[in-house]
C-alpha positions in Angstrom: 6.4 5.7 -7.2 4.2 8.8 -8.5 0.9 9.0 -9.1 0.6 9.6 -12.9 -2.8 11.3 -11.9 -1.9 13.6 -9.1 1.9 13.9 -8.6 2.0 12.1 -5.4 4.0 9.9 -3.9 2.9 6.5 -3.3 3.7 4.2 -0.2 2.8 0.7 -0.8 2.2 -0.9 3.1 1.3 -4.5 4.3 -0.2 -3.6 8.1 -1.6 -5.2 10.8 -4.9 -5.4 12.1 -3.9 -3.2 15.1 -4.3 0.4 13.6 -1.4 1.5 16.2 1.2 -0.9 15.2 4.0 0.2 12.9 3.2 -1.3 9.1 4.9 -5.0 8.3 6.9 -3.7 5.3 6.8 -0.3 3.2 7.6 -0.1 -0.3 7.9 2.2 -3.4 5.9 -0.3 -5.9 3.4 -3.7 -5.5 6.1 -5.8 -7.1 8.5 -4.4 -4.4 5.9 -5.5 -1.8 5.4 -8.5 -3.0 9.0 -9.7 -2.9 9.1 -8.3 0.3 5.9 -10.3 2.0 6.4 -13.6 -0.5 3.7 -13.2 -2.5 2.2 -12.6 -6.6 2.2 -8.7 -7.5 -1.8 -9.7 -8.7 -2.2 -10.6 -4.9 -1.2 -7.4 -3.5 -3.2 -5.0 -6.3 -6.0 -7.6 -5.7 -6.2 -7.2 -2.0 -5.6 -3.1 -2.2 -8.3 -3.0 -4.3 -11.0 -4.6 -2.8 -10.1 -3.0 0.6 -10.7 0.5 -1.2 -13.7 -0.6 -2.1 -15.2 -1.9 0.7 -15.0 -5.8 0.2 -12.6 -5.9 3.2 -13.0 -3.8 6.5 -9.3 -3.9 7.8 -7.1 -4.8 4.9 -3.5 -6.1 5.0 -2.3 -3.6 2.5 -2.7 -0.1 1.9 -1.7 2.6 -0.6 -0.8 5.8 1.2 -0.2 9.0 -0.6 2.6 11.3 0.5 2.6 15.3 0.0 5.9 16.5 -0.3 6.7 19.1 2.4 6.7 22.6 0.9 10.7 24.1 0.2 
């Protein structure tokens, strides 16, 4: 899914505590994730949040943003 904002792409992630290990699951959208890990959409955007701001040192998921590789 794009960023509105910016253009970019966004990669919803559930990850592990271990900053090395490959993510849990990857998806285009929160809801996607959601279905994916068993949980409420509100859960996931709940938890990304407060690991952006600080609440939670190692969060379980992550937004990433993707730039597109130049033609």
């Amino acid at each position: 899914m794009k960023d509105k904002s910016t253009g970019k792409e966004r990669l919803y992630m559930a990850v592990t505590r271990d900053r090395l290990s490959l993510p849990l699951a990857v998806a285009d959208s929160a809801a996607e994730l959601a279905e994916l890990r068993g949980v409420k959409k509100e859960t996931i955007r709940s938890l990304i949040s407060r690991g952006r701001t600080g609440k939670i040192k190692r969060p379980g998921y992550i937004v990433v943003e993707v730039e597109e590789d130049a033609p």
